[in-house]
N, C-alpha and C positions, 0 to 999 in steps of 0.2 A: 504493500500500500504506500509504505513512505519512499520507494523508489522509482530516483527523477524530480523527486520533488523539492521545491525550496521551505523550508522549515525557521522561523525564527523563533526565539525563545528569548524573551524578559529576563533581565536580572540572568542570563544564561553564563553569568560568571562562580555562579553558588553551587553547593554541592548538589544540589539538582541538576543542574544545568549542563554540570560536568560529566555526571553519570551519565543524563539520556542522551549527550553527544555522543558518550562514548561508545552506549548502549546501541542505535541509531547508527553509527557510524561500522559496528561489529558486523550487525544484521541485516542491514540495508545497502541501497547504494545511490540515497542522494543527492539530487543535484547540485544542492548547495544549504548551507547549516550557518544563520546568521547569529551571532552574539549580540543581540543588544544591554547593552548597561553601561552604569554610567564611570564606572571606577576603571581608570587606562592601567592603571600599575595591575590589578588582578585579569586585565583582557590581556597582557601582557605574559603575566603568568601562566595563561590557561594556552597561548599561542608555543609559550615554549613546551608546554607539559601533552601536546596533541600536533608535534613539530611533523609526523610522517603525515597529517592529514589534511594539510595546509592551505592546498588543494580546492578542499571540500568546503570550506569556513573564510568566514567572514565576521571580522569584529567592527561592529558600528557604537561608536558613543552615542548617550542619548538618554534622557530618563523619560519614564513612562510621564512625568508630569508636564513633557512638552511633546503635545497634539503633535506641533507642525514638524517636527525631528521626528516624531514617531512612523507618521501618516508617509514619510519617506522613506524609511525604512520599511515597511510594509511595503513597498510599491513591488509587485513580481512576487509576492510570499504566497504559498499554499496552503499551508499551515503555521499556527501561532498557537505555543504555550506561554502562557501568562505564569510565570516563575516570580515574577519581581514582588517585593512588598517590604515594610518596614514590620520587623516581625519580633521583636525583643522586646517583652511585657513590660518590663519597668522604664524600657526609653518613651516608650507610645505612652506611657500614662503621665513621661516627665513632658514630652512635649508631644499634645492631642493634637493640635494643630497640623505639624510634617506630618503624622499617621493617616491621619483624613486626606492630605494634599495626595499622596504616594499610593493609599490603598483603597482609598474611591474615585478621586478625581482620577486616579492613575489607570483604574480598572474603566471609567469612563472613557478616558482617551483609549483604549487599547480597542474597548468596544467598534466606538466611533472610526476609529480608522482602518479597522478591519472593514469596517460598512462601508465606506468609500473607497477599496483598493484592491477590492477583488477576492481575498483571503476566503478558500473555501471552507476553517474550520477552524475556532478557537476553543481549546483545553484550556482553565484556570485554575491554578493550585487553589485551592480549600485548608481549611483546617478545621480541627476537633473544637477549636476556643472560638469557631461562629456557631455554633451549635448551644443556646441558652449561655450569650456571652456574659462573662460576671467582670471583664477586663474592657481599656479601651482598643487594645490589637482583637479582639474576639468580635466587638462591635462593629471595626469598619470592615472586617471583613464579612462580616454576617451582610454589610449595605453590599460586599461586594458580589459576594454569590447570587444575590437577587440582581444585580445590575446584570449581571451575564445572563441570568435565565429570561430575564424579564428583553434581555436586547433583541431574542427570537421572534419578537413581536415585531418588530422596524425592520425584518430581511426583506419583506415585500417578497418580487419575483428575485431577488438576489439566491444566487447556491450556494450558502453558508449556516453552520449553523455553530450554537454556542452553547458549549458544557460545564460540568464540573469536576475536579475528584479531589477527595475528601480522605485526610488521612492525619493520625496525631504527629509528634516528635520522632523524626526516626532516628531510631537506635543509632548512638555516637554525634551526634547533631554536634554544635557548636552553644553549647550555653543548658542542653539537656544533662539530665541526672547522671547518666555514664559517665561523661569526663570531669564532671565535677567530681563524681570518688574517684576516679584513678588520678588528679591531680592529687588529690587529700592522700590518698595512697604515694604516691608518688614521693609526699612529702614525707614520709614515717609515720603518720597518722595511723593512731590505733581506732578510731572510733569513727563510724560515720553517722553524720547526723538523720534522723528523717522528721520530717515536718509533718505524718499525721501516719499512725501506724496501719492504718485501714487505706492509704494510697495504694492504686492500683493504675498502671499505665498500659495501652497497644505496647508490640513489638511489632514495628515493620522496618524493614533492610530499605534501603536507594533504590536498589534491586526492583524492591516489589512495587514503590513509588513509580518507578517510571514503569515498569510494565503495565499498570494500572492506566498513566496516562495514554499506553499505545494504544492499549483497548478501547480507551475513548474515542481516541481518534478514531478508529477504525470501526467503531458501533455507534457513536452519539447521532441521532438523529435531530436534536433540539432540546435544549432544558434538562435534561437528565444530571443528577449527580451519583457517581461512581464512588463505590465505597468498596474496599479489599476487606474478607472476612482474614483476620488475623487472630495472634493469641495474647492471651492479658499475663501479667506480674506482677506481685505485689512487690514495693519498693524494699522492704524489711528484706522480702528471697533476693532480691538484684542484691542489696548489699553482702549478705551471707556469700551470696557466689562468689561479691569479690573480693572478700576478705571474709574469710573463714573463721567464725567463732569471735567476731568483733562488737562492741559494746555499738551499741545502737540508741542513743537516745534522742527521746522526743522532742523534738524543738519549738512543733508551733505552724501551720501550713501558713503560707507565706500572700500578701495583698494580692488577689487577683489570681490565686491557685484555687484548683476544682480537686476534689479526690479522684473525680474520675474523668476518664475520654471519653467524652460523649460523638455517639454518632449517628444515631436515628435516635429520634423523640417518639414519645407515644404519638405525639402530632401527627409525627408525620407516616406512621402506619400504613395508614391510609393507601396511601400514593408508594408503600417501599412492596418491590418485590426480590426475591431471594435467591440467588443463581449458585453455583458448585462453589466457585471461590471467592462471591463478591453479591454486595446488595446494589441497588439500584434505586435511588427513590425520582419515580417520574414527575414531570413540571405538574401541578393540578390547574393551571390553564393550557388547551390547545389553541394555539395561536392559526392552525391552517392544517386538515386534514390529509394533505400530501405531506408531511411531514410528521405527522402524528407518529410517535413512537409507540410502540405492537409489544406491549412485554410478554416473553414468552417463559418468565422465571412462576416462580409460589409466589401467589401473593401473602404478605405475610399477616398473622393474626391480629386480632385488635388489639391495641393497646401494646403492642411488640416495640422494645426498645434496643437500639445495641450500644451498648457502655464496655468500659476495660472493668466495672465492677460488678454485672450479671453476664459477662461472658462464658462460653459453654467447654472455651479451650485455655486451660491454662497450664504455664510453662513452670516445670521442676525447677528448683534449686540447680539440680546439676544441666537439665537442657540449658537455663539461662549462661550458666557457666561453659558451655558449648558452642553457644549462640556468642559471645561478649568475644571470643578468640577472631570471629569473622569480620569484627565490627574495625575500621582505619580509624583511631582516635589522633591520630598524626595531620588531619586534614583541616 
């Protein structure tokens, strides 16, 4: 599907960005693989670090919060994953302002200039903290999944269409719970802290983050958000795995932290159906019956939720310690 074609990705300098080129660049073949964002020393980085494929890519400066940089780069694009965001809880709640500028107006412009540039399909990363947000990174992204579903509305006769996928922290992230204990470790630190002993988070890999997004691509017919079923941990097992027989005490969950990852609401029951490896919750407007999405999964029961705290699969003490060997905490 993705070969011959041109591919641009948002913010395509973050570890997402790096994986689905990589990913994309393994299994496909192409036409061309654009970088937009705005940081030259990390576009830099990523041109030395992907040097045999040089070929294939292209790094454009540019932040999502300028339309008419954007609306340029889009020109020729076939597809667009929307990566980019300001996504670090305590900087969004220090300044509400750049969060709103970055991951609404940002998700607007991306909308808007895919509608005027021909772009036959835009993916947008999701998170778990738009789902009953209690933060301000959880709020503007919650304006922003609806901007994208709701933009299905304005294709008119255009062949485009606009998705989601939905997925928490992945394992080793940059400011997630993994590499805060192995710096604590790191340091000789006998104890690691936890902030509420009933915390529970997903595990999902890069890995599965992007193969999630390929799926979309290649199944979204309009509005649908994509969700990978994964396995849950409690934080007490993550730390036992990584240090063994260590004092664990209770500190306090922290301004803007949830116990759990939320990823379907009872809400939204309704509208989710249930497929082998992933749920799907459909738009509950149809905007145009040639585009109507056809679910062919279980619809799921009333009042059916998916959280990391009434999940059905969870991971041992020793899988997580299994699972933590695979994770790059060097990136």
């Amino acid at each position: 599907m993705l070969n011959d074609k041109v591919i641009l990705i948002t913010g395509g300098t973050g570890s997402f960005g790096k994986a689905f080129t990589k990913y994309v660049l393994t299994h496909y073949n192409p036409k061309k693989i654009i970088i937009y964002s705005r940081d030259e020393f990390k576009q830099f980085m990523m041109q030395n670090e992907f040097k045999e494929y040089l070929s294939k890519l292209r790094f454009f400066i540019g932040d999502v919060r300028d339309k008419e940089r954007m609306t340029r780069a889009f020109e020729g694009v076939d597809y667009v994953v929307h990566a980019a965001a300001l996504k670090q809880v305590p900087a969004c709640e220090y300044n509400p302002a750049e969060a709103i500028k970055t991951n609404i107006h940002g998700a607007q412009n991306v909308i808007d200039a895919a509608l005027d540039t021909g772009v036959k399909k835009v993916v947008a990363l999701s998170t778990d903290k738009a789902v009953n947000p209690v933060n301000l990174y959880g709020g503007t992204k919650l304006v922003s999944d609806k901007l994208f579903i709701a933009a299905n509305a304005y294709v008119g006769n255009k062949d485009i269409s606009f998705s989601i996928v939905r997925y928490g922290n992945v394992a080793g992230s940059r400011g997630s719970v993994i590499p805060f204990f192995q710096n604590l470790i790191n340091n000789g630190e006998t104890k690691l802290p936890i902030t509420d002993y009933r915390m529970t988070r997903f595990w999902i890999s890069l890995q599965q983050g992007v193969e999630l997004v390929i799926k979309a691509l290649e199944e979204a017919k309009g509005g649908e958000t994509f969700i990978s079923k994964i396995p849950s941990f409690t934080v007490t097992d993550l730390a036992e795995a990584m240090l063994p027989g260590c004092e664990k005490p209770e500190v306090g969950i922290r301004e803007g932290e949830k116990l759990h990852e939320i990823m379907v609401t009872a809400e939204d029951a309704p509208y989710t159906y249930e497929y082998d490896k992933h749920f799907i919750i459909y738009p509950q407007m149809v905007w145009s019956e040639s585009r109507r999405a056809v679910p062919t999964g279980k619809k799921v029961e009333e009042g059916f939720s998916y959280s990391s705290g009434n999940n059905t699969w969870w991971l041992t003490v020793e899988e997580i310690r299994e699972l933590i060997k695979t994770v790059d905490l060097n990136k």
